[in-house]
C-alpha positions as CSV (number, residue, x, y, z in Angstrom):
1,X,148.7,11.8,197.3
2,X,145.1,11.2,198.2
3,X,143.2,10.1,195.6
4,X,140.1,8.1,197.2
5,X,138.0,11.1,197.4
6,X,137.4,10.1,201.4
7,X,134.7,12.3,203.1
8,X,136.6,12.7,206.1
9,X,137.9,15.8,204.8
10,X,136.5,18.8,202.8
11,X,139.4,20.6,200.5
12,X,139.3,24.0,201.9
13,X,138.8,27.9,199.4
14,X,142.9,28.0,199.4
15,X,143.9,24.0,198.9
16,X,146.7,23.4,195.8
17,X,144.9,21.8,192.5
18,X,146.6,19.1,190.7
19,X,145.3,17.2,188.0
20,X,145.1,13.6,187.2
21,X,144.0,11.3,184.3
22,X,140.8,9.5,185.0
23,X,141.9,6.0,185.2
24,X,144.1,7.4,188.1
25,X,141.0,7.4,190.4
26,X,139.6,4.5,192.4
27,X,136.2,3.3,190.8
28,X,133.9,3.5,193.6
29,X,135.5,7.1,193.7
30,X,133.5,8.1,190.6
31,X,130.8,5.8,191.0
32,X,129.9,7.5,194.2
33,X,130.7,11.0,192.9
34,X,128.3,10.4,189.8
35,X,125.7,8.5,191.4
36,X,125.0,11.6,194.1
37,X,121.5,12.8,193.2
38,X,122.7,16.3,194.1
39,X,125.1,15.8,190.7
40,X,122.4,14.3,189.0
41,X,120.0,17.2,189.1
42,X,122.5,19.3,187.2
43,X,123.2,16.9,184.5
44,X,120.2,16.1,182.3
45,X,122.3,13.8,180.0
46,X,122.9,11.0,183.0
47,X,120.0,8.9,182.7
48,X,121.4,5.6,183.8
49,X,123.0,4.9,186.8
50,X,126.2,3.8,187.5
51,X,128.4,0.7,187.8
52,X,131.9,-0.6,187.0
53,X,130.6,-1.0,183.4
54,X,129.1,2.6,182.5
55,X,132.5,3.7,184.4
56,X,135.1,1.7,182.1
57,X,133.0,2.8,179.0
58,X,133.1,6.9,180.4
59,X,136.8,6.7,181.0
60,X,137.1,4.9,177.5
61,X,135.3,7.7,175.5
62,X,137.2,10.1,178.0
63,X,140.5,8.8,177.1
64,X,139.9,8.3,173.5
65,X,139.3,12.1,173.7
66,X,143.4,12.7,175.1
67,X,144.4,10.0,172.4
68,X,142.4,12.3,169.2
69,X,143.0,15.6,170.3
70,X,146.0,15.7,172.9
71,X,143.5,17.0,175.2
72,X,140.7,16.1,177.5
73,X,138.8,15.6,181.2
74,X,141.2,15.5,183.9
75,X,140.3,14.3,187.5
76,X,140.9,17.1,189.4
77,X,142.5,17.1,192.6
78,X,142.6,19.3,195.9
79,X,145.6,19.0,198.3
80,X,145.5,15.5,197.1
81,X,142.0,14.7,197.4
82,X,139.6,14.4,194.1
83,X,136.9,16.7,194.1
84,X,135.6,16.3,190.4
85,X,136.7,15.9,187.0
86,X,136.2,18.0,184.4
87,X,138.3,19.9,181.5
88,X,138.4,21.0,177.6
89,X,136.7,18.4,174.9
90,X,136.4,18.8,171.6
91,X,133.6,19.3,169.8
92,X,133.7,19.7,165.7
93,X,135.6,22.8,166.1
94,X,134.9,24.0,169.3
95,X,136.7,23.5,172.6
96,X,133.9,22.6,175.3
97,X,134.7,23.2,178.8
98,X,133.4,20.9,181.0
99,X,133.2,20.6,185.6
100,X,131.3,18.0,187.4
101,X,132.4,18.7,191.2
102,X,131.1,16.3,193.9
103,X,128.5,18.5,195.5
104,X,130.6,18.7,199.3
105,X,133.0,21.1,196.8
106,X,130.9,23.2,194.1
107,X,132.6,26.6,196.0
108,X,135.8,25.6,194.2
109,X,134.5,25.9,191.0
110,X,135.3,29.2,190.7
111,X,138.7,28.7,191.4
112,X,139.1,25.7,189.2
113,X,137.6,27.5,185.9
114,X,139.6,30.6,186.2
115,X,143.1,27.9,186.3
116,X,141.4,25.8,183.2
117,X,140.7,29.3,181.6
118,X,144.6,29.9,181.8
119,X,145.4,26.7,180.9
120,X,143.0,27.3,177.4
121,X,144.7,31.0,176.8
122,X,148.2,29.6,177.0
123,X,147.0,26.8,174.2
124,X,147.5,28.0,170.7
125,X,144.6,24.9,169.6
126,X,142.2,26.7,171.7
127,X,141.3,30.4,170.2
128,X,138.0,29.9,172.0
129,X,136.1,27.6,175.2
130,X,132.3,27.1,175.0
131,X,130.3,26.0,178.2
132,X,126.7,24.4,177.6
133,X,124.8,24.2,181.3
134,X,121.7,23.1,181.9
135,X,118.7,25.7,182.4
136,X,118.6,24.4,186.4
137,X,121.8,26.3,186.6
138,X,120.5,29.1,188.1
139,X,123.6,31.1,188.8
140,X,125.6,31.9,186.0
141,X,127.1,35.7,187.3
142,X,130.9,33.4,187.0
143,X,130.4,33.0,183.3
144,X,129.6,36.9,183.4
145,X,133.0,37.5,185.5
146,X,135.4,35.1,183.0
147,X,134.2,37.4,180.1
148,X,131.9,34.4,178.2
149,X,129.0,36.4,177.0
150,X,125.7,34.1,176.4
151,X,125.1,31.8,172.8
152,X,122.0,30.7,172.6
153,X,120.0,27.6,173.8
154,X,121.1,24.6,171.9
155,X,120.5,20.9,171.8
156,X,122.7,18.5,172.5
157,X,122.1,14.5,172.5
158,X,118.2,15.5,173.1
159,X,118.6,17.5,175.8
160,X,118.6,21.8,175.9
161,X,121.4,23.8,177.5
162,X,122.3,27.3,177.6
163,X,125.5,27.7,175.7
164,X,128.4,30.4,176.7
165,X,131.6,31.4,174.9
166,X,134.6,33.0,175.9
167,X,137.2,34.1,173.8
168,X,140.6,33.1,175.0
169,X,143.1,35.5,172.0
């Protein structure tokens, strides 16, 4: 299994997914991944930049999140290869559904929420997903296609975002 997230391939639209923990994935995998301005502009909470140390305390939180609730951020593989992490946190009550892809694979997004979709139907803890994007998120006709009809803006940890929900019963 590839796990380095190496650029000397790009997963193609029909690659297998497979899903790892975070702690799973090289360092400088994620540091790279997160530290692309192109991710950046898409994620109005990352105001720092990253190192070993923010890492360790992200996958902490991140695996404290499996170790609560049984269920958290994955790292998600393609044909071996990580492309992103991403999956279901809990928030009060609601199940927030979460992607950050590295920018050379956004097309799979798609792809990768309609599986994490399935995933959240077949879960008798999750009756419903939420999504909060930022307003630079331009294209949002996938959210249409699921079925998550549009919230409200919110605020989250100082910071607006357009919030989605999609019923999973």
């Amino acid at each position: 299994m590839r796990i380095d997230g190496g650029t000397d391939m790009i997963p193609g639209p029909d690659c297998k997914f497979t899903f790892a923990r975070l702690p799973d994935i090289p360092p400088e995998t994620i540091i790279a991944h997160m530290s692309d301005p192109r991710v950046a502009a898409h994620m109005p909470l990352l105001t720092f930049e990253w190192d070993r140390q923010r890492l360790a305390a992200f996958v902490a939180a991140k695996e404290a999140f499996w170790h609560r609730d049984g269920l958290g951020h994955w790292a998600i593989l393609c044909d071996g290869t990580y492309v992103g992490w991403g999956g279901f946190q809990k928030e009060g009550e609601e199940w927030d559904f979460g992607l950050v892809l590295k920018p050379d694979c956004f097309g799979l997004g798609a792809r990768i929420a309609r599986e994490a979709i399935a995933f959240a139907r077949a879960d008798e803890r999750i009756p419903f997903v939420t999504f909060l994007l930022p307003p630079s998120r331009k294209h949002l006709g996938g959210l249409a296609r699921l079925g998550a009809r549009f919230v409200g803006e919110v605020e989250h940890a100082g910071a607006r975002f357009l919030k989605y929900r999609l019923d999973t019963g």
